[in-house]
NUFI-231186 format. One record per atom (N, C-alpha, C): x, y, z. Coordinates in steps of 0.05 Angstrom, whole numbers, plus 5000, padded with zeros to 4 digits. Each point is the difference from the previous one (the first is absolute). Example, Ala and Ser with C-alpha at 12.3 -4.5 7.8 and 13.67 -1.06 7.14 Angstrom:
<nodes>
526448865156498250245000501850245000499350214986501650245001498550225014
</nodes>
This chain:
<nodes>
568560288721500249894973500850214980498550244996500550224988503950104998499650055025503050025007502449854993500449735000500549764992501350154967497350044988499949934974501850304991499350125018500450274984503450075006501349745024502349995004501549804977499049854985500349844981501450134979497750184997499850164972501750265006500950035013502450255008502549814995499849835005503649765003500249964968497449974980499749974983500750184980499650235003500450304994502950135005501049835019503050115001501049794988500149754999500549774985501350084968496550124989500950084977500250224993501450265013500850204997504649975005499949815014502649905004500549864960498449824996500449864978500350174974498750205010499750184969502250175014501650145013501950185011502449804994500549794999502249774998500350064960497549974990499949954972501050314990499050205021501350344982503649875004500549965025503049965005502149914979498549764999501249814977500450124975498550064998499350214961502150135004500650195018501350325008502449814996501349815015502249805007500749904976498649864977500649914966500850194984497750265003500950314991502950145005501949895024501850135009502049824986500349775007500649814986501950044964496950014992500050054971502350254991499550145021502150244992502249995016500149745006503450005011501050005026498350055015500550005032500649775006501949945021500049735006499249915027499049794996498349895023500350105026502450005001501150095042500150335006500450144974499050225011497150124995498849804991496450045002499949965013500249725016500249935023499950135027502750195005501050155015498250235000499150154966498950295004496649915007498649744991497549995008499849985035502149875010500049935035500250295008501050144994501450285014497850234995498449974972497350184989498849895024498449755000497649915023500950035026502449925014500850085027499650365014501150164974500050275004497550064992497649884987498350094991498449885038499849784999498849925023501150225038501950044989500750145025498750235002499650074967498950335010497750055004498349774990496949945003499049795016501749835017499049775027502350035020501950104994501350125030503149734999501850075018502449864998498349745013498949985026499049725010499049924982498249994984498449834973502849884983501450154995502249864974501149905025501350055015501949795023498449694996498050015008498249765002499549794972500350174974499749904985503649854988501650235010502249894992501449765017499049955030501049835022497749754977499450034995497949734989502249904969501050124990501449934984501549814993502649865024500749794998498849775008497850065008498849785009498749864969499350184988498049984970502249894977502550135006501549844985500849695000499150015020501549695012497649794994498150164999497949764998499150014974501250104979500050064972497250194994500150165011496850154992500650154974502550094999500350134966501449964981499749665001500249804976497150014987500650164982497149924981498049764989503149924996498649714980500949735023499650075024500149755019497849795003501249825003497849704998500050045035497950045004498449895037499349664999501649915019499349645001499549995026
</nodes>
């Protein structure tokens, strides 16, 4: 039971450590914005910061894995923000 719970509250804890790391993004992303950058090469330099950042700190298999997951997430609209689920 203990265990259970305390696996809960860890899914919970990354849950909202993702939600608040999404909300720095965004800010940083309006901020860039504001001064002119345009969308596709934020775009481009945020994918290329986290890939090279992830490689140097979880290894090429970790980003491989995350990046083979990619078209799949596109296709099923995962980063449409404002999507209606029916």
């Amino acid at each position: 039971m203990i265990e259970t719970s305390e696996v809960v509250l860890d899914e919970m804890i990354i849950e909202e450590k993702k939600r608040v790391a999404v909300e720095f993004f965004r800010d940083a992303w309006f901020a860039a914005l504001a001064e002119g950058i345009e969308p596709g090469i934020l775009a481009e330099s945020a994918l290329y910061t986290a890939l090279s950042e992830l490689t140097r700190n979880q290894g090429e298999t970790s980003v491989y894995a995350i990046v083979n997951r990619l078209p799949e997430q596109v296709e099923n609209g995962d980063f449409l923000i404002d999507r209606v689920i029916q």
